[in-house]
LOTOR-905155 format. One record per residue (C-alpha): residue in three letters; x, y, z. Coordinates in steps of 0.1 Angstrom, whole numbers, plus 5000, padded with zeros to 4 digits. Example, Ala and Ser with C-alpha at 12.3 -4.5 7.8 and 13.67 -1.06 7.14 Angstrom:
# residues 2
ALA512349555078SER513749895071
This chain:
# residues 453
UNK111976525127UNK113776815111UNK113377165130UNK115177535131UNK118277575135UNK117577715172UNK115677435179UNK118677185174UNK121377335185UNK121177275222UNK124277075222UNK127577015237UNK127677265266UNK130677355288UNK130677405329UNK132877685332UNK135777705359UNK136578005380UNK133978175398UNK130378325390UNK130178635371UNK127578945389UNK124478975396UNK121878825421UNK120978485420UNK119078235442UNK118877855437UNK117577545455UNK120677445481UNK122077145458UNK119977165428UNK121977145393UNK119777175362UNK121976805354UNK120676615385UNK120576265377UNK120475965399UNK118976205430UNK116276185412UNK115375855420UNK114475925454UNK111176055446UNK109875815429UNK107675735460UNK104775865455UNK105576005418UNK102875935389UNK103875635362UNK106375735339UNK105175795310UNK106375515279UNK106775845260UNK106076225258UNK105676455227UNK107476765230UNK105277075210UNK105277395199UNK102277595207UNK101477975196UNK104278255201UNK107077965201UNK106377805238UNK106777465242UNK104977235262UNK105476885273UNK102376635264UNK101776235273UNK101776035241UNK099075845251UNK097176005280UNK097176345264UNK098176495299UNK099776825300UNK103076745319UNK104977065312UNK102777385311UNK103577585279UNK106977885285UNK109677965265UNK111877695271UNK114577465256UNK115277065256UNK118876925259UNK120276705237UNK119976395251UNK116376485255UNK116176405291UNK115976775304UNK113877085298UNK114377465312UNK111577715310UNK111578065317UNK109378235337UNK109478615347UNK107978735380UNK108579055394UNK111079165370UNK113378885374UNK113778545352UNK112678215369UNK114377905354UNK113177575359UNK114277235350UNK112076945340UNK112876615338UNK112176395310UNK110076215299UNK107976255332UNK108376645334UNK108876665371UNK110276965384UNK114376905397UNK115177245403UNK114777615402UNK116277975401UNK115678295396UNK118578565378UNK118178925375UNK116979055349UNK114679025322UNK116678745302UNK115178435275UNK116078095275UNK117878025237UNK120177715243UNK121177405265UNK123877165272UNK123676795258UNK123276725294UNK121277025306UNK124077105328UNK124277435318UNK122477705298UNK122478035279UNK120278305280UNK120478685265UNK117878965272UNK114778985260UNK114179275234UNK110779335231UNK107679135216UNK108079015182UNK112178955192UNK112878595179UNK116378475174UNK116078485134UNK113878815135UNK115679025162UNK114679385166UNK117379665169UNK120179685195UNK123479805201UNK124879545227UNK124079225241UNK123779075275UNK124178685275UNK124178495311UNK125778145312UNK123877955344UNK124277605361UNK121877475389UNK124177665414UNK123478005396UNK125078255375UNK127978145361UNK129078435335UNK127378755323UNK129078935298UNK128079285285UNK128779245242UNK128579525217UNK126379405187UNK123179235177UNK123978845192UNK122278565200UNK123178255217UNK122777935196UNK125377665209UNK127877575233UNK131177385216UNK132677105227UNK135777275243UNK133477365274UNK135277745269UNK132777875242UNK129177985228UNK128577975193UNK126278285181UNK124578485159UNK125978795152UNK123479035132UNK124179325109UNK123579555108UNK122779595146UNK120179845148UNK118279755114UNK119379355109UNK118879195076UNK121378975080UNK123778765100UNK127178595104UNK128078305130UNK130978375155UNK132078225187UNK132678435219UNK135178275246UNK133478255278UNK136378345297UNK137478675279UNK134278785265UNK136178855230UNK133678815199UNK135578585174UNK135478425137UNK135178065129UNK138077885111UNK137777735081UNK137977385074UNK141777345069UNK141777515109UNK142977875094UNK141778205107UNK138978345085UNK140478725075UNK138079005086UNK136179085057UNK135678735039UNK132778575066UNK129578425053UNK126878685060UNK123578485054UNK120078565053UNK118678235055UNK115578155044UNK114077835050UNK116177685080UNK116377375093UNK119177215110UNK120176825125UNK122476765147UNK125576505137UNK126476325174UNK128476105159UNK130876435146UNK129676645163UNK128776905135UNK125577095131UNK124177095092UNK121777355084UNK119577385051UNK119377765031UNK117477795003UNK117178114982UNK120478344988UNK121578404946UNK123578714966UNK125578454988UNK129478394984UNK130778115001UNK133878225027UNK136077985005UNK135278204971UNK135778574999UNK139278455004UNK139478354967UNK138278684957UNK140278864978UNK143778714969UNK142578784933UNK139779034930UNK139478864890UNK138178524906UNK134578444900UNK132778424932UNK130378094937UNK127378234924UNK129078374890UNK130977984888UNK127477814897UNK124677964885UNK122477684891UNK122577674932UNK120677784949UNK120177624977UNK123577454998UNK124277315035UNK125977485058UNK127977245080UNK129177395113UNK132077195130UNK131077225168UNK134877095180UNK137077225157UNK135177555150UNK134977535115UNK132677585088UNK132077445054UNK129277475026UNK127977205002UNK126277334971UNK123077144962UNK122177094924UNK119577224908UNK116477204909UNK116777274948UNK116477614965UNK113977684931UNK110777684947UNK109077764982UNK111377745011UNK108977555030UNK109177255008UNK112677205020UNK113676945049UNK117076775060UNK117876465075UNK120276235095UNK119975875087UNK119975685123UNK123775535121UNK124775885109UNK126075785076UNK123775975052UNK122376305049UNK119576365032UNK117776705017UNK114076685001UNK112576924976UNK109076794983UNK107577064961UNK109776984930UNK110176564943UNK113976584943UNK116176394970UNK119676454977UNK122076264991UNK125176385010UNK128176205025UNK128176375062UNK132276305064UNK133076365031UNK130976675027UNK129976604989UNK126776554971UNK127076154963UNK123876144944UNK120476304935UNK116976144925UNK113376214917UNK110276154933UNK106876244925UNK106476584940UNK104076594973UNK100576774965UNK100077154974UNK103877214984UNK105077344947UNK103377714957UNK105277904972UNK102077974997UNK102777675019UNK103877865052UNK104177485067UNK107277355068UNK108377015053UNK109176765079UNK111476425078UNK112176105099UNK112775745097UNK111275435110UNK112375105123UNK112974975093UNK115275255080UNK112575415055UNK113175805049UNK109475915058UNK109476275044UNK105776465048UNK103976805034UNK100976925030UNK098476635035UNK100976355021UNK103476165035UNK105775965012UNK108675705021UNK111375595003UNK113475305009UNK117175475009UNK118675145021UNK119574844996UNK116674615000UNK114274875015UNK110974694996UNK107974934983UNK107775324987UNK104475395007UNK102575695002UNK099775825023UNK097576085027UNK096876285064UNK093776415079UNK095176785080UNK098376985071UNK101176795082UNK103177025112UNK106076715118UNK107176335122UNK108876245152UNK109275925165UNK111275735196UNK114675655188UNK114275275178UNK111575435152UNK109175155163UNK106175435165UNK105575705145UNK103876065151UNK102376325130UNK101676665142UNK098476825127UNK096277135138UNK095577095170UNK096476705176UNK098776475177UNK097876125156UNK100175805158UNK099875615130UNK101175335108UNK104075415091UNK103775205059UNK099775305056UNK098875605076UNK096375405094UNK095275625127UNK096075425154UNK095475745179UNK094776055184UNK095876285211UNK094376625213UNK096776935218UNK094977255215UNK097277485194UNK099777295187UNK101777445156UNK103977195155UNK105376835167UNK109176895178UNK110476575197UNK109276255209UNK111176165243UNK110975815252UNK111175665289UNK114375425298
């Protein structure tokens, strides 16, 4: 399924060298939140892994950890974070002051290790592996990482299973959203202004130094100070490219934006027309961040996206990772992009879903694929598919108990999920027949489903 931008980029971490930065820390002797074949040795004993597990949101952004077809609760609800390869969770906990991390182990969600760090610190991203991850402090209730309150400086902690591995001290409003592929940096949010945000740039801080820096841009050049993106973002949601390593992520509704290509324009001719004067029409556009290279690159979307509510927005990775695709369920528009290429190939209509063309809807739109390759795209009470690949057969449409609140489904896309208040049903993908329900009080939403191995 599509999700925030925070909730996807938990990617390709790095364990630093050199030695752990200050402050206290205890950790189970030998535990590492990456543990792996260890494991195995308590199996004795252990309860039956289960053939998959449903990873939800639940009030005040806590996830939890459910059996897909018991219903058990297998991790309590925290603030907490999944890797990548969706075979580890951390939660925070904080007792007596302190933060308490602890890493689960999908998709059984036994306990592998613990640690506690100073401070009062959140959980905001992972390594692929869950290796390693990134925490900054906690500013008060109502602080979310796209709604910060005010502050002057940061403090972000890097931690393994052995402990603290960095803490750095940062002026500015920052929060951590990614570790690149070099194994030397974080990828964060850097809000403006700091003590009264409305708005915010991405940056990259090197682990080692601690300095703040820009991205590139895509021809690997420097951006100069005063031409980065500063976005607002409404309507984000974010998938993860593996295959090139690149994080794309949907905005809808910025007519103030100017691309960093048309800042440096502008700035060698302050006469040039910026991207919103040259394209009037967009209004909506993907932002594709380059995790390795430390680029980043926007593709405008045509019209009629970015028009209406935010909400009936979604993105989506085809499985072989050869097609994106953006859905306007409120206006029925589908786009397709070419993830290399970084250009809009082609755009269709559909008929629009029903009670997602207000902009009321505060339910996101939500996208997956099944077995078969069928884009399954869902909002509101309506879930519609459309056969993107040549010989795809019939487009099913079919209605849902409740509000739709995401699709998920194992990799192989031989099951499908639909989150709705308060329950989780598995249906039929080409009818909507209910073949279960599982009962999730509170959920608010249906993140990830984590098969067994």
């Amino acid at each position: 399924m599509t999700t925030t931008r925070r909730d996807v980029l938990r990617l390709t971490g790095a364990l630093l060298a050199g030695t752990a930065g200050v402050g206290a820390v205890t950790a189970s002797a030998g535990c590492q939140f990456g543990s792996g074949d260890r494991d195995d040795a308590e199996a004795a004993g252990r309860k039956p892994t289960p053939r998959e597990a449903l990873v939800v949101e639940l009030s005040d952004g806590k996830l939890a950890v459910v059996d897909a077809v018991t219903g058990r609760m297998l991790v309590q609800p925290a603030p907490a974070v999944v890797s990548g390869d969706g075979r580890r969770l951390v939660r925070v906990e904080r007792p007596d002051g302190g933060t308490r991390l602890t890493s689960h182990r999908l998709p059984d969600g036994a306990a592998v290790s613990a640690g506690t760090l100073t401070g009062a610190l959140t959980v905001r991203t992972i390594s692929a592996d869950g290796d390693l991850v990134a925490l900054a402090d906690d500013a008060g209730p109502g602080h979310t990482p796209y709604r910060p309150g005010p502050r002057e400086r940061t403090t972000i902690v890097v931690a393994d299973g052995a402990g603290q591995r960095r803490r750095l001290e940062l002026p500015g409003n920052l929060e951590p959203e990614a570790f690149d592929a070099s194994r030397q940096a974080l990828f964060v949010l850097d809000y403006l202004p700091p003590t009264a945000p409305d708005r915010y740039r991405v940056r990259v801080v090197d682990l080692a130094s601690g300095q703040v820096q820009p991205l590139l841009t895509r021809v690997k050049a420097v951006v100069p100070e005063g031409t980065e993106e500063e976005m607002r973002g409404e309507g984000r949601q974010a998938v993860y490219d593996r295959q090139r390593n690149r994080l794309f992520t949907l905005y809808t509704h910025q007519p103030d934006h100017v691309h960093t290509r048309d800042r440096i324009a502008a700035a060698t001719d302050p006469t040039g027309a910026g991207a919103r004067d040259d394209a009037p029409h967009v209004h909506a556009f993907v932002h594709t961040l380059d995790l390795t290279e430390r680029w980043a690159f926007c593709v405008d979307l045509p019209a009629p996206f970015g028009e209406r509510a935010a909400a009936g927005h979604t993105i989506a990775l085809n499985r072989d990772g050869s097609r994106l695709y953006v859905a306007d369920t409120g206006s029925g528009a589908l786009a397709t992009i070419d993830p290399a290429g970084l250009t809009v190939m082609d755009s269709v209509r559909f008929d629009a879903l029903a009670g997602t063309a207000g902009s009321g809807n505060a339910v996101p739109a939500a996208a997956t694929f099944d077995g078969a390759g069928m884009l399954l795209v869902g909002a509101g009470r309506e879930v519609v598919g459309m056969a993107v690949t040549a010989g795809g057969g019939t487009d099913p449409r079919w209605s849902t108990p409740a509000e739709v609140r995401g699709l998920a489904g194992p990799p192989d896309g031989t099951r499908l999920y639909v989150g709705q208040p308060n329950a989780v049903l598995r249906v039929d993908a080409g009818t909507g027949t209910v073949r279960q329900r599982i009962d999730v009080p509170g959920l608010v939403a249906l993140r990830q489903v984590i098969a067994s191995t």
